[in-house]
C-alpha positions as CSV (number, residue, x, y, z in Angstrom):
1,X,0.0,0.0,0.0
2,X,1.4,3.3,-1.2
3,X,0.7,5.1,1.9
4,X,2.4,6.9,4.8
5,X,1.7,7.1,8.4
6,X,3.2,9.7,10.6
7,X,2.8,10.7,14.8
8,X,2.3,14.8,15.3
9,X,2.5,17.0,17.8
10,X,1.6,20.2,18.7
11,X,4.4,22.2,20.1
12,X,3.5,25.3,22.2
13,X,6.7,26.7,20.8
14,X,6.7,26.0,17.3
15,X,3.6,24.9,16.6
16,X,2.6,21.4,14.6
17,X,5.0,19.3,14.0
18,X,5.9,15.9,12.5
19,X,7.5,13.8,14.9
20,X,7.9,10.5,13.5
21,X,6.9,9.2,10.1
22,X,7.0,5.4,7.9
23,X,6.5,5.2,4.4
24,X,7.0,2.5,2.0
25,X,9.6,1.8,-0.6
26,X,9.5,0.2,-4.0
27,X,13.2,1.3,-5.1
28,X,16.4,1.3,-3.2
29,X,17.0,3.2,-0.4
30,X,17.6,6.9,-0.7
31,X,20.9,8.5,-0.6
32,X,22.8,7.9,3.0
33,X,19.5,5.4,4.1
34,X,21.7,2.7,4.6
35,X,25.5,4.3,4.4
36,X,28.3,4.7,7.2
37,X,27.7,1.6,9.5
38,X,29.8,1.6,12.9
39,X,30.9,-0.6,15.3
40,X,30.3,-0.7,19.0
41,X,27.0,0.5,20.1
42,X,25.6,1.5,16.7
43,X,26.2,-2.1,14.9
44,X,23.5,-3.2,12.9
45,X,20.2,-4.5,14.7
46,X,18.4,-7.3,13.3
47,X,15.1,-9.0,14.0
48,X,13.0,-11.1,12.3
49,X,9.0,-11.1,13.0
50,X,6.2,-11.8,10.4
51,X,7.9,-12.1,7.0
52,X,9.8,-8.3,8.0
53,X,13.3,-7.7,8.9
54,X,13.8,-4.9,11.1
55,X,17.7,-3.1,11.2
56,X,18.9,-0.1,12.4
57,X,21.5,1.9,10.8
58,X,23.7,4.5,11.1
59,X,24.3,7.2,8.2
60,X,26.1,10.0,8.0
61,X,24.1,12.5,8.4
62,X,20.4,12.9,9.6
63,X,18.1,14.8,7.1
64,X,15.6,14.7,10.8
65,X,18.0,16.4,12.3
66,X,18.7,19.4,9.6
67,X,22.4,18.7,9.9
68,X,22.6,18.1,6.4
69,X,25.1,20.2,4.1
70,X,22.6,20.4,1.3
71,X,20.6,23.8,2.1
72,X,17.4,22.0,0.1
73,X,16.9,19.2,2.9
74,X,13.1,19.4,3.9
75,X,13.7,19.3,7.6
76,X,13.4,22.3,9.8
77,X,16.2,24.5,11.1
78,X,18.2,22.7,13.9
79,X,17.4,26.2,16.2
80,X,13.6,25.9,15.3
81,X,13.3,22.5,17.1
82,X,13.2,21.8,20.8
83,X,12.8,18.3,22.8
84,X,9.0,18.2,22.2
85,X,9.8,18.8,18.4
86,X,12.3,16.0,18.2
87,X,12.0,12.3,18.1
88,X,15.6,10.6,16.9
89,X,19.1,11.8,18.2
90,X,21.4,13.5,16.0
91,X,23.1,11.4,13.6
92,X,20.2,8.8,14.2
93,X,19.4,7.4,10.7
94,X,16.0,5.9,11.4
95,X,14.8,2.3,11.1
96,X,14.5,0.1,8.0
97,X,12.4,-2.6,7.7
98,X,12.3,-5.1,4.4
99,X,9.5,-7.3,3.7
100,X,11.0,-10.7,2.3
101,X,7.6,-12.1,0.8
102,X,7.2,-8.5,-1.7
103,X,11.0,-6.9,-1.0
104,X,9.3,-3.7,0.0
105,X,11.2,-1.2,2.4
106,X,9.6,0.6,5.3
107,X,11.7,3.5,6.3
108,X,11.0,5.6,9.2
109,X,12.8,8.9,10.4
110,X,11.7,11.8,11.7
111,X,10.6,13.9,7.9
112,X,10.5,11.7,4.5
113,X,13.4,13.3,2.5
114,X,11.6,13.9,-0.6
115,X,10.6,17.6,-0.7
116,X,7.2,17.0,-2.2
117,X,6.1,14.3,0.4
118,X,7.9,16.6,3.4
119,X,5.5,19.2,2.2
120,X,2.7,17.0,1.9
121,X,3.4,15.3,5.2
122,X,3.6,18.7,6.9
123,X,0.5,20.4,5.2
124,X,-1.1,17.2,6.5
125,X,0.3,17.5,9.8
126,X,-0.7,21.4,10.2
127,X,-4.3,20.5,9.3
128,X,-4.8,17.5,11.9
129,X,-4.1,19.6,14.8
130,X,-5.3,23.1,13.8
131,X,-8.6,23.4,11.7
132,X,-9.6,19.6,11.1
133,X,-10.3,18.6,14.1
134,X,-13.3,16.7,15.1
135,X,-15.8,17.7,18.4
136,X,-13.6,17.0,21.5
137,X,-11.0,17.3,19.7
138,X,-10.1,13.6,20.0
139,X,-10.8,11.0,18.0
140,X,-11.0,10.1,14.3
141,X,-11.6,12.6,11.3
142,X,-11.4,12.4,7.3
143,X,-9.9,15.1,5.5
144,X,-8.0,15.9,2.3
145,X,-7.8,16.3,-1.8
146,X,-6.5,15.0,-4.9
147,X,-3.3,17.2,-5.3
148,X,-2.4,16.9,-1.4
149,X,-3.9,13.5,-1.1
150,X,-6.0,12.2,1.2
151,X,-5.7,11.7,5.3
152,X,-7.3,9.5,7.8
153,X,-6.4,11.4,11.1
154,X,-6.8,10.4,14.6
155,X,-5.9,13.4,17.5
156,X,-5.6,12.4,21.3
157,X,-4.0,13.8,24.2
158,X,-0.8,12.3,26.1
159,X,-0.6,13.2,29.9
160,X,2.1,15.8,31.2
161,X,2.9,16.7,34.4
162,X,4.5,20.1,32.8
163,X,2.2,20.9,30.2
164,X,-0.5,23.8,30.1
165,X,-3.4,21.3,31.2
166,X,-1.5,18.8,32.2
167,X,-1.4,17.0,28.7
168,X,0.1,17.7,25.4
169,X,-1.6,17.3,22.4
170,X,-0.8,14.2,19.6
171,X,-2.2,13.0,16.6
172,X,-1.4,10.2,14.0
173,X,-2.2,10.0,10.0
174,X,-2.4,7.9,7.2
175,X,-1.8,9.6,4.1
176,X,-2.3,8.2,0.9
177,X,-3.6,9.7,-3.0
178,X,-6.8,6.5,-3.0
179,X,-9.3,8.2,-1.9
180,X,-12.0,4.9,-2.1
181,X,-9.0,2.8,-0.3
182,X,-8.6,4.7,2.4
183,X,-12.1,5.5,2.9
184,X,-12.5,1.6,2.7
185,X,-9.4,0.7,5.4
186,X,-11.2,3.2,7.9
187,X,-12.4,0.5,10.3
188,X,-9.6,-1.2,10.3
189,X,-7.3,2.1,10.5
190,X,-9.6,3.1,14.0
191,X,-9.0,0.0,15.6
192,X,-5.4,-0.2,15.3
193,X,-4.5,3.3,15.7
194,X,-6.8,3.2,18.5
195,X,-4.6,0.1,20.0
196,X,-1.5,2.4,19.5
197,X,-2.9,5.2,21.2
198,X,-4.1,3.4,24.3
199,X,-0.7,2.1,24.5
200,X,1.2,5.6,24.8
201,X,-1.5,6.9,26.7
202,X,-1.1,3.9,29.5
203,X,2.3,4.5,29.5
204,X,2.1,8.1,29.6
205,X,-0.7,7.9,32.7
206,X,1.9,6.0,34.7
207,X,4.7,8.3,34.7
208,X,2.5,11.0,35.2
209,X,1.1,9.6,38.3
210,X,4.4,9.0,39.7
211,X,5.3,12.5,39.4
212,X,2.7,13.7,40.2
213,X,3.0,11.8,43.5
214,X,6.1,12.8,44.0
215,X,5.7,16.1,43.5
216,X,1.4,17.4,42.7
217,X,2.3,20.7,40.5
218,X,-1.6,22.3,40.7
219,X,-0.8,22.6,44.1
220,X,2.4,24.6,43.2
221,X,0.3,26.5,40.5
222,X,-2.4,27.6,42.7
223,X,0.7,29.2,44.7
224,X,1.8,31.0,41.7
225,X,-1.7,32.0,40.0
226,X,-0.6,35.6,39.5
227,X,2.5,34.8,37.8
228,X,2.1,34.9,33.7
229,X,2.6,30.4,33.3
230,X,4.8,30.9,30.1
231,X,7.6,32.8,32.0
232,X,7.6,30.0,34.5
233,X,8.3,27.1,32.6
234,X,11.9,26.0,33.3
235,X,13.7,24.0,30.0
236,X,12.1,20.9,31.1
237,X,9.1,21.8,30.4
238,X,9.2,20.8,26.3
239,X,9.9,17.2,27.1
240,X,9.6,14.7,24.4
241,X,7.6,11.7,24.0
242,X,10.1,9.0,25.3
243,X,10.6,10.7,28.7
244,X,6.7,11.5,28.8
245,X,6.1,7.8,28.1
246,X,9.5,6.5,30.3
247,X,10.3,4.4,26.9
248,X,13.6,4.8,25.6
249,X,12.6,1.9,22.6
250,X,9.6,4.2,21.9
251,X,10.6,4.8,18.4
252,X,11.8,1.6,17.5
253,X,7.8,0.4,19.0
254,X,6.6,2.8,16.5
255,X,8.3,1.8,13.2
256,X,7.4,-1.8,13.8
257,X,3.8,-1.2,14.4
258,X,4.1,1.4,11.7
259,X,5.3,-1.1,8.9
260,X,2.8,-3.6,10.4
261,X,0.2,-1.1,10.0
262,X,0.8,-0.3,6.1
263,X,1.5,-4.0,4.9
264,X,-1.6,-5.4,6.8
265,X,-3.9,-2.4,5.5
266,X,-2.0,-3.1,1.6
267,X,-2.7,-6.9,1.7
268,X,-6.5,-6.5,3.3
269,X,-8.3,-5.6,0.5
270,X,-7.2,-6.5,-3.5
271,X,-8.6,-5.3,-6.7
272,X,-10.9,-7.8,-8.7
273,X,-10.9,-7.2,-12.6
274,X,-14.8,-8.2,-13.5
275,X,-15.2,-7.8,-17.6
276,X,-18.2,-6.6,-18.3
277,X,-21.3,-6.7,-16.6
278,X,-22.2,-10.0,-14.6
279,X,-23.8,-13.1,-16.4
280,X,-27.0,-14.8,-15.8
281,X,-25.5,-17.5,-14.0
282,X,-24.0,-15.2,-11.5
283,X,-27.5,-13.4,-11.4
284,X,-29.4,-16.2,-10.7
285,X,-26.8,-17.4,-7.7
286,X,-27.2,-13.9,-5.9
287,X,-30.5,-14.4,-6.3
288,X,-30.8,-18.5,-4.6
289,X,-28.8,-16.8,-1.8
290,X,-31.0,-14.1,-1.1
291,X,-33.7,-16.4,-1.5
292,X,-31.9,-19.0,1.0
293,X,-30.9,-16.1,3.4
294,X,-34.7,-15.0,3.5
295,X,-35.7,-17.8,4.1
296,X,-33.7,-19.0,7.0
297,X,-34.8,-15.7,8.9
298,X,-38.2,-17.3,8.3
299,X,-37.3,-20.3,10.1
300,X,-35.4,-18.4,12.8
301,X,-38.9,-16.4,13.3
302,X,-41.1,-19.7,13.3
303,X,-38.7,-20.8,15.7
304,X,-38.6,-17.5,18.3
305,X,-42.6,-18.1,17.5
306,X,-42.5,-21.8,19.0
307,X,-40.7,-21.3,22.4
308,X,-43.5,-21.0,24.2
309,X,-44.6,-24.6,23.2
310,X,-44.4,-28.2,24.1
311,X,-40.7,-29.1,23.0
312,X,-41.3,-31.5,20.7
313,X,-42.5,-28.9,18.5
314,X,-39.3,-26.8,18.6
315,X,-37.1,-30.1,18.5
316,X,-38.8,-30.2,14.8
317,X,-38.7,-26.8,13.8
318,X,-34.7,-26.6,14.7
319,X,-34.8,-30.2,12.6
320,X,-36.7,-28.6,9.8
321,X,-34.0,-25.7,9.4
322,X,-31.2,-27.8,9.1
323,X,-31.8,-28.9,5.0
324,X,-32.0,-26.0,2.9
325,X,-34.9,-25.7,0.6
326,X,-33.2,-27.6,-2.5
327,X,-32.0,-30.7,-0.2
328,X,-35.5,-30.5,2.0
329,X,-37.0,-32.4,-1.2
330,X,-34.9,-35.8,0.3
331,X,-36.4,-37.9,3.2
332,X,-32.7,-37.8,4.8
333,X,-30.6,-34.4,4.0
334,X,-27.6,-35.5,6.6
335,X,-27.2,-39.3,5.7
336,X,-27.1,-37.0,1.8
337,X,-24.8,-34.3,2.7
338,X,-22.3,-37.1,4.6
339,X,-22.2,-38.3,1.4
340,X,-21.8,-35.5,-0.7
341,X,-18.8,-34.7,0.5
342,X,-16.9,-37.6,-0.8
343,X,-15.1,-37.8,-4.0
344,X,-16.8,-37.6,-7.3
345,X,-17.4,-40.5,-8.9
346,X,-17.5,-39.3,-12.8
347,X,-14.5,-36.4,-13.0
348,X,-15.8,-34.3,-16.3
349,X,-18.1,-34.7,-18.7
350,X,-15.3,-36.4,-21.1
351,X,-14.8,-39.6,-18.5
352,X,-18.7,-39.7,-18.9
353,X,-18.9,-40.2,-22.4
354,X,-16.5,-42.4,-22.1
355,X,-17.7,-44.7,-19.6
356,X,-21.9,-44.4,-21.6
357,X,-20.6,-44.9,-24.7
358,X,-20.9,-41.9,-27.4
359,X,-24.2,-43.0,-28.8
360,X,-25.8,-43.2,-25.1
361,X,-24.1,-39.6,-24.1
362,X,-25.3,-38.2,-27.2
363,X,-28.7,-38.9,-26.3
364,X,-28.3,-38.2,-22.8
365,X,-27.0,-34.7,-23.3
366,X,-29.9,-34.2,-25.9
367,X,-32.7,-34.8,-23.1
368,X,-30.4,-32.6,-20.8
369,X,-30.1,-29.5,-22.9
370,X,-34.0,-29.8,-24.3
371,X,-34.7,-30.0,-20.3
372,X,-36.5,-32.9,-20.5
373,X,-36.8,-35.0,-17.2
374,X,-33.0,-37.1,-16.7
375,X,-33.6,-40.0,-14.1
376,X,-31.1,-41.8,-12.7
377,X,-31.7,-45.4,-10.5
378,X,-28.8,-46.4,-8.7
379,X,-28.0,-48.0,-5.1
380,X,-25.2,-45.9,-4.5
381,X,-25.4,-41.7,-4.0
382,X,-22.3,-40.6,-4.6
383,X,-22.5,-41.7,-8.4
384,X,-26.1,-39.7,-8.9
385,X,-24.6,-37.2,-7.3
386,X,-21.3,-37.2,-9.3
387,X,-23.2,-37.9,-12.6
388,X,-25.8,-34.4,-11.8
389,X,-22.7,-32.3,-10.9
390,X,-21.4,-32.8,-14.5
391,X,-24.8,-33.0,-16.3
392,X,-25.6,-29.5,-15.0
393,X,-23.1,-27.9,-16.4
394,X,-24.3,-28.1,-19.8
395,X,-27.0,-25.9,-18.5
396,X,-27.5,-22.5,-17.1
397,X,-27.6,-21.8,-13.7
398,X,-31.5,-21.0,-14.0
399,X,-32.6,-24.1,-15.4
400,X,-31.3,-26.4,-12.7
401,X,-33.9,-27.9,-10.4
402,X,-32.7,-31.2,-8.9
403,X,-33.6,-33.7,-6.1
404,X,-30.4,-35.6,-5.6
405,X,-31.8,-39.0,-4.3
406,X,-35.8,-39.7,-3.6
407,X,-37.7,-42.6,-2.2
408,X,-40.8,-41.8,-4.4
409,X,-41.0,-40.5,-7.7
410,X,-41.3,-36.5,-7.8
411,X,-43.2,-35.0,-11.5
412,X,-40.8,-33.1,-13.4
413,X,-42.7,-29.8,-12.7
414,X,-40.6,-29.9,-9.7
415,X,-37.1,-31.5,-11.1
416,X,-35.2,-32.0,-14.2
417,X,-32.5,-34.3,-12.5
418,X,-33.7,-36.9,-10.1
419,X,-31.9,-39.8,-8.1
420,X,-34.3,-42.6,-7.3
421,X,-33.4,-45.8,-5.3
422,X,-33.3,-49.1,-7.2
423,X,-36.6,-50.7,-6.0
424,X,-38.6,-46.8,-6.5
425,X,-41.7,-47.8,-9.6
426,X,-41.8,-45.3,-12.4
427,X,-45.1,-44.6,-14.1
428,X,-45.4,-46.4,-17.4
429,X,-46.5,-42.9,-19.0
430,X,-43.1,-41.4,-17.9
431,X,-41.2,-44.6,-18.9
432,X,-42.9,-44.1,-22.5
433,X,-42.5,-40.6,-22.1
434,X,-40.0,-38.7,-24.9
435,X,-40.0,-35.8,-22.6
436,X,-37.8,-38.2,-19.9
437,X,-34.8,-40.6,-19.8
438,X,-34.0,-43.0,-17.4
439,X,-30.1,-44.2,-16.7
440,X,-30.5,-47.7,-15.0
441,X,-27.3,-48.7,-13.2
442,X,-27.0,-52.1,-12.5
443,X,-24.3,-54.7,-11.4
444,X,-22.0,-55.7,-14.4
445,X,-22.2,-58.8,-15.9
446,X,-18.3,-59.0,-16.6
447,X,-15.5,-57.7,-14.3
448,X,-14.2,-55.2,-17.1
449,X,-17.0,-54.0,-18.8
450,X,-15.3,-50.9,-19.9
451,X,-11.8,-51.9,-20.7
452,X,-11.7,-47.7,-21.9
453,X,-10.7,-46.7,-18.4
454,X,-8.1,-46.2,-16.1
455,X,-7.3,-50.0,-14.3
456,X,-7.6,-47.8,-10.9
457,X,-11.1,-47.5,-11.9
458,X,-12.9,-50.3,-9.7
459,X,-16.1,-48.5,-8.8
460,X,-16.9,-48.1,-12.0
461,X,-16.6,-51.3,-13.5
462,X,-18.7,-53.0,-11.7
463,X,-21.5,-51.0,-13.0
464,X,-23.4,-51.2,-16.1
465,X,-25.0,-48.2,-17.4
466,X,-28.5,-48.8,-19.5
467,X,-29.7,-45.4,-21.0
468,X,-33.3,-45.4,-22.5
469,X,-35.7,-43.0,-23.6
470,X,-39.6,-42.9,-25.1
471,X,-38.0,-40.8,-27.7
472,X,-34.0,-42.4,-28.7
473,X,-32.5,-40.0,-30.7
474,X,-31.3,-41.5,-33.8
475,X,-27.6,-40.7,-34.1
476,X,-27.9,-38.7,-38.2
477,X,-30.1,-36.6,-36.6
478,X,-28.9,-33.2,-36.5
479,X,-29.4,-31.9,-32.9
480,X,-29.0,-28.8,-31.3
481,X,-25.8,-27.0,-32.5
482,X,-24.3,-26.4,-29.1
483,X,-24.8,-29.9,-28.3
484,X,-23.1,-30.6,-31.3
485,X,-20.1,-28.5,-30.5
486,X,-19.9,-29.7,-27.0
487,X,-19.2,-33.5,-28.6
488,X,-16.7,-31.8,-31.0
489,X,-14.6,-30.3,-28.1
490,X,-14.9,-33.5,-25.9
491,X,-14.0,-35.6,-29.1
492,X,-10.5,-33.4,-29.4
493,X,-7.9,-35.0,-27.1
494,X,-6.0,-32.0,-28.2
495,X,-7.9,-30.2,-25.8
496,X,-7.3,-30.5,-22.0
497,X,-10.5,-30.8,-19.4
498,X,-9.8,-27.5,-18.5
499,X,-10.1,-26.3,-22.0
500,X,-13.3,-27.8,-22.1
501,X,-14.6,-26.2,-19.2
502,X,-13.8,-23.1,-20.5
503,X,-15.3,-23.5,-24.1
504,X,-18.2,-25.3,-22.3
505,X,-18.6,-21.7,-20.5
506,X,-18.6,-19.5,-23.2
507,X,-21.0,-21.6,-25.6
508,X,-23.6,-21.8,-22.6
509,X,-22.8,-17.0,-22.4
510,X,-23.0,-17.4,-26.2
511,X,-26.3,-19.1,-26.7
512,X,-27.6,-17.4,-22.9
513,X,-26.9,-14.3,-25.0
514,X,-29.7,-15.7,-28.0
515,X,-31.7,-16.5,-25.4
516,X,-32.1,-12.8,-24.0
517,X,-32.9,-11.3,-27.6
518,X,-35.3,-14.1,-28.1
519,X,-37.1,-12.8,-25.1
520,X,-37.0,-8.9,-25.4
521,X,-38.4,-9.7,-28.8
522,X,-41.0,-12.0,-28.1
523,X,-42.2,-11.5,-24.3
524,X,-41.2,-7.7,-24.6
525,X,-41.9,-6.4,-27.5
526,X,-44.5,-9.0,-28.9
527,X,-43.2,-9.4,-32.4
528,X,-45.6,-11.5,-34.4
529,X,-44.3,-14.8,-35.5
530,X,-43.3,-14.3,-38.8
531,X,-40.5,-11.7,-37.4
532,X,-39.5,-14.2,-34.9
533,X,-39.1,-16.7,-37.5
534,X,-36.8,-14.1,-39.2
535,X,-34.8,-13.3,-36.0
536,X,-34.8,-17.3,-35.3
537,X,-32.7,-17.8,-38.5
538,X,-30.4,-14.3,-37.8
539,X,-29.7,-16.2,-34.9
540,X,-28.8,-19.3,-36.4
541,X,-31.4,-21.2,-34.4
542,X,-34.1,-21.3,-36.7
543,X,-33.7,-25.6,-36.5
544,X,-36.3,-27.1,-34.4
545,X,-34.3,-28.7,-31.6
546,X,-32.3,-25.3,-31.3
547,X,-35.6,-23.5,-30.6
548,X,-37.0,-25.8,-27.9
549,X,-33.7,-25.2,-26.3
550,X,-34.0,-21.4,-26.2
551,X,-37.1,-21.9,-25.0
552,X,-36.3,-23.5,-22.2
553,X,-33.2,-21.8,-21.4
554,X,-35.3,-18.9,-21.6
555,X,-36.6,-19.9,-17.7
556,X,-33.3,-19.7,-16.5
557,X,-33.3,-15.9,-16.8
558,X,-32.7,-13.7,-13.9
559,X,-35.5,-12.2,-12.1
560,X,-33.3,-9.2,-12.1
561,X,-32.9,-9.5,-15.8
562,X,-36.7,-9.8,-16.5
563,X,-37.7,-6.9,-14.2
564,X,-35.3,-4.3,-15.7
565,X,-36.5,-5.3,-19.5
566,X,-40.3,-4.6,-18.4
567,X,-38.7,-1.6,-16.3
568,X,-38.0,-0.1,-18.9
569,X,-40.1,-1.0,-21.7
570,X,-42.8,0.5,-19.0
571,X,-40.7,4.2,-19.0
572,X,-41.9,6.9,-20.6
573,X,-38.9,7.8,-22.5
574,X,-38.9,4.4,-23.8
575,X,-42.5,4.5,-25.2
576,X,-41.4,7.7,-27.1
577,X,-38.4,6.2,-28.7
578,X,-40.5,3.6,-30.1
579,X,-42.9,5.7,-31.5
């Protein structure tokens, strides 16, 4: 995070000033950062904690301090400082910190020694604890622009025995040029700044207390009340922060929770690149979860509702909200979701053509895509479960209704994939039905039945997978041309699964994108038929099997989708332009 965070205090002297700032580092240190490294006491300092390495070096001259021999260095005049305005020691070169996992530098010193960010530090500095300042004049403000930047600013108070009130006044900012970021980091800023600040103000309290102990000054003040305070101060009186806080590692404390403080707030929150507006599929999912969230506060209501009652009552109310409403269809949603967290039985739609057979695929996918009723009667779970986690992905989001693994048969109003148990009787209308298709899976008569597959694959040899339909489809007949590119791409071993996946995705947006046109024109607009027949054939869907599939893919359209179409077909300014 391009960003820098810096303490302030106002002097009674000399009035704001910057007392210790950190800022980040994408290119090498600047000049004398790093230079003139001594023996003795000054050797370098090293310690490792969190990914950062912390070291302490000595350079030859202090750009803090204005002992520089370059007349352009940003820092104030050595005779406009006193101890209140100073945080490092002569010859100090601050503290370096550098981040092993993105080899990122956090430098802290007293001023940054670029001339632009001194000035924007200091303009920054000047406005915390003068003019922006919030009612009490503690606590948390926002203020800034786009040529200065922006600051997040928090102002407090830091107990002195010697002080006018008895306190001297500090603030710290975060100062950074993203406006949105910053305003977006703001609760996490407040709480650790806050942690900081309760920190120096503890340690603060307890020296004051001591002295104050050892020697209560408003009792001495009173004595003196007729004597102007200013001409009674003695040199002490300016003390800086380490001996008001008794902490001679003060600033070392600092930098570390400064550097802390920026790489935590840069790696919080990362940028998403979304192309283009959201599709249908991720419509429809916001819209299941809003639907789910609703309607477990419903649950949670029936529930506060039945307290008062006998406790079997609430027993099955709490029983009730444990199987969401697409699983609630099953007689036993744990013994289901036990199982569906095991491993998939069929990995991708390519291994299931190739344990079917093409010609039974083909005319499984067929009944899939026209979204026609797919039955599936096995013993074991997993595999229906398996086999409807790759069938539904030829499908948009929308148009999948499922009920993973029933005791009874359910009409297929209510599902287009259902798992039945082996000894569950279909009706004979369904069975001779060319709206449905049934997948019997039954023990294999042979031990390799598919001799296709991997040798590792045991659980699926042992099966033998009978596909039938009231309406086979013959395998010259043309089909739907999606369906027909979907066998092309699984066909092509040149292509990886993945590849699949991703050409799968952008024929179901492709044809998702028909499907919208189709419906502004026909439920919108009411075209007559003879227009639609024109627009079917524009479209290249003007075949009969492609326009049963855009018709039902045409229910798997968004609510939100729907509602903005008539939204605006309903506007005035959109009656006009059609006129």
């Amino acid at each position: 995070m391009n960003a820098i965070v810096a303490l302030c205090h106002f002097c009674e002297l000399h009035g704001p000033r910057t007392l210790f700032c950190t800022e980040v580092l994408h290119s090498p240190l600047p000049q004398g950062a790093g230079s003139g490294d001594i023996s003795g006491q000054n050797e370098q300092a090293e310690e490792e904690e969190g990914g950062i390495q912390m070291s302490s070096r000595i350079r030859s001259h202090s750009p803090a301090e204005g002992a520089s021999a370059d007349s352009s260095s940003p820092g104030p005049k050595k005779s406009d400082m006193c101890e209140g305005c100073r945080s490092l020691a002569g010859g100090h070169p601050g503290f370096v910190s550098h981040d092993k996992e993105t080899s990122i530098k956090y430098v802290s010193h007293q001023h940054p020694n670029h001339p632009q960010l001194f000035s924007i530090v200091r303009q920054a500095c000047v406005r915390s604890l003068s003019c922006e300042v919030c009612p009490g004049r503690e606590g948390p403000i926002f203020f800034g622009d786009e040529q200065h930047g922006f600051v997040f600013s928090h102002t407090f108070f830091i107990k002195d025995s010697l002080a006018r009130g008895f306190q001297r006044w500090y603030s710290i900012i975060t100062i950074m040029m993203d406006r949105i970021y910053l305003i977006n980091s703001w609760p996490f800023l407040l709480g650790k700044i806050r942690g900081i600040i309760d920190e120096l103000q503890g340690k603060a309290l307890k020296v004051f207390e001591a002295e104050q102990f050892g020697c209560p000054q408003r009792a001495q003040r009173m004595n003196t009340a007729f004597t102007p305070f200013l001409h009674q101060r003695n040199g002490n009186a300016a003390r800086s922060l380490t001996s008001l806080t008794n902490d001679e590692n003060l600033w070392a404390c600092l930098h570390t929770s400064f550097a802390w403080l920026l790489k935590a707030c840069g790696s919080r929150l990362t940028e998403k690149l979304l192309e283009g507006a959201p599709t249908e599929d991720t419509l429809v999912q916001m819209e299941k979860l809003a639907d789910l969230k609703e309607e477990s506060e419903g649950w949670d209501g029936a529930e506060e509702e039945e307290k008062p009652s006998s406790q079997p009552d609430v027993a099955e109310g709490q029983e009730l909200s444990k199987c969401s409403p697409e699983t609630s269809l099953m007689p036993d949603c744990n013994r289901w979701n036990v199982a569906h967290r095991r491993l998939s039985v069929f990995r991708s739609l390519r291994h299931m053509r190739q344990v079917l057979g093409a010609s039974a695929f083909r005319m499984l996918a067929w009944h899939v895509l026209m979204g026609n009723q797919v039955i599936w009667k096995a013993r074991d779970m997993d595999l229906v479960q398996s086999a409807f986690d790759v069938l539904r992905t030829m499908l948009p989001v929308g148009c999948v209704r499922i009920i993973p693994y029933s005791d009874q048969y359910e009409e297929a109003y209510r599902c287009n994939f259902l798992g039945l148990s082996p000894h569950v009787q279909i009706p004979p209308h369904i069975l001779s039905s060319e709206f449905a298709v049934l997948v019997e899976v039954r023990a294999a008569t042979r031990s390799t039945l598919y001799p296709t597959l991997l040798e590792d694959e045991q659980s699926l040899n042992k099966y033998e997978f009978v596909v039938t339909s009231g309406s086979p489809v013959a395998a010259d007949r043309v089909g739907p041309t999606i369906l027909n590119k979907i066998e092309a791409a699984l066909t092509n071993q040149n292509l990886s699964v993945d590849v699949v996946d991703q050409c799968l995705v952008c024929l179901k947006e492709e044809w998702m994108n028909k499907v919208k046109v189709l419906f502004k024109f026909t439920k919108v607009d009411s075209r007559p038929k003879e227009d639609t027949q024109k627009l079917l054939s524009i479209l290249g869907a003007a075949e009969e099997d492609n326009v049963k599939l855009l018709k039902f893919w045409m229910t798997g359209l968004s609510k939100t989708y729907k509602s903005h179409l008539m939204s605006t077909v309903r506007s005035p300014t959109s009656s006009e332009s059609r006129n």
